[in-house]
C-alpha positions in Angstrom: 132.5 113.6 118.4 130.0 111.8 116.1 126.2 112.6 116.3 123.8 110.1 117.8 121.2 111.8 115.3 123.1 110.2 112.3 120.7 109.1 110.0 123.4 106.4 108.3 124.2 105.0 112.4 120.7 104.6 112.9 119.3 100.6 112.2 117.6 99.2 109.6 114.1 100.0 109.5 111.6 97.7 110.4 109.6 96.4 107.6 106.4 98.2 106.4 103.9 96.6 108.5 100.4 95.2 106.1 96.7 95.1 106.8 94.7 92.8 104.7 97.2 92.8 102.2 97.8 96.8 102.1 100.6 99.2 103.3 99.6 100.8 106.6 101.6 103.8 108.6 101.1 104.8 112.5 99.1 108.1 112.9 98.1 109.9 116.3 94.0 109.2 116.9 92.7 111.9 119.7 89.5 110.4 120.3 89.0 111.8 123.8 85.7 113.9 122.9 84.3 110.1 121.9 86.1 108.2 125.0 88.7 106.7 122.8 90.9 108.5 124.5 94.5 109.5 122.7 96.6 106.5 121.0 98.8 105.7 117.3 96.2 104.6 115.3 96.6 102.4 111.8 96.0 104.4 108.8 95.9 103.0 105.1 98.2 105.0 102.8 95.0 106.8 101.0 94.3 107.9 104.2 91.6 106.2 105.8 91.3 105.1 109.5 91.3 100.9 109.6 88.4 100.4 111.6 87.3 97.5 114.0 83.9 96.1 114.4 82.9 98.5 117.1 84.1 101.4 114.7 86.8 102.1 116.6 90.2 102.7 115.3 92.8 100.0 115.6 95.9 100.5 117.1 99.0 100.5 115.0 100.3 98.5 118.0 98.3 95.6 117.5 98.7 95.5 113.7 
C-alpha cells in the first residue's frame, strides 16, 4: 500500500505568491480581542504583518 502522505506524490507547489515586489508566506492572525476576528494573514519574510489602509491585516487569500 503506498502512503497518501508521500511528499514525492504530492503536486508541484504553487508559486511563491509576491506583494509589491516581495516574497510573502500565509500566517494565522487572531485578532478577536480587536474584532478582526481569526483568519491567514500575509506576512513579509522579515516578519512583518502587510497592512491595509485601515491597519488591518490583509488576508493571504486576497494576495
Amino acid at each position: 500500500m503506498v502512503s497518501k502522505n508521500n511528499p514525492s506524490r504530492r503536486g508541484r507547489k504553487d508559486q511563491d505568491k509576491l506583494f509589491d515586489g516581495k516574497k510573502v508566506k500565509p500566517v494565522l492572525y487572531v485578532g478577536s480581542h480587536v474584532g478582526h476576528g481569526r483568519y491567514m494573514a500575509t506576512q513579509e519574510e522579515n516578519g512583518k504583518l502587510v497592512m491595509d489602509k485601515e491597519g488591518k491585516p490583509i488576508p493571504y487569500s486576497r494576495i
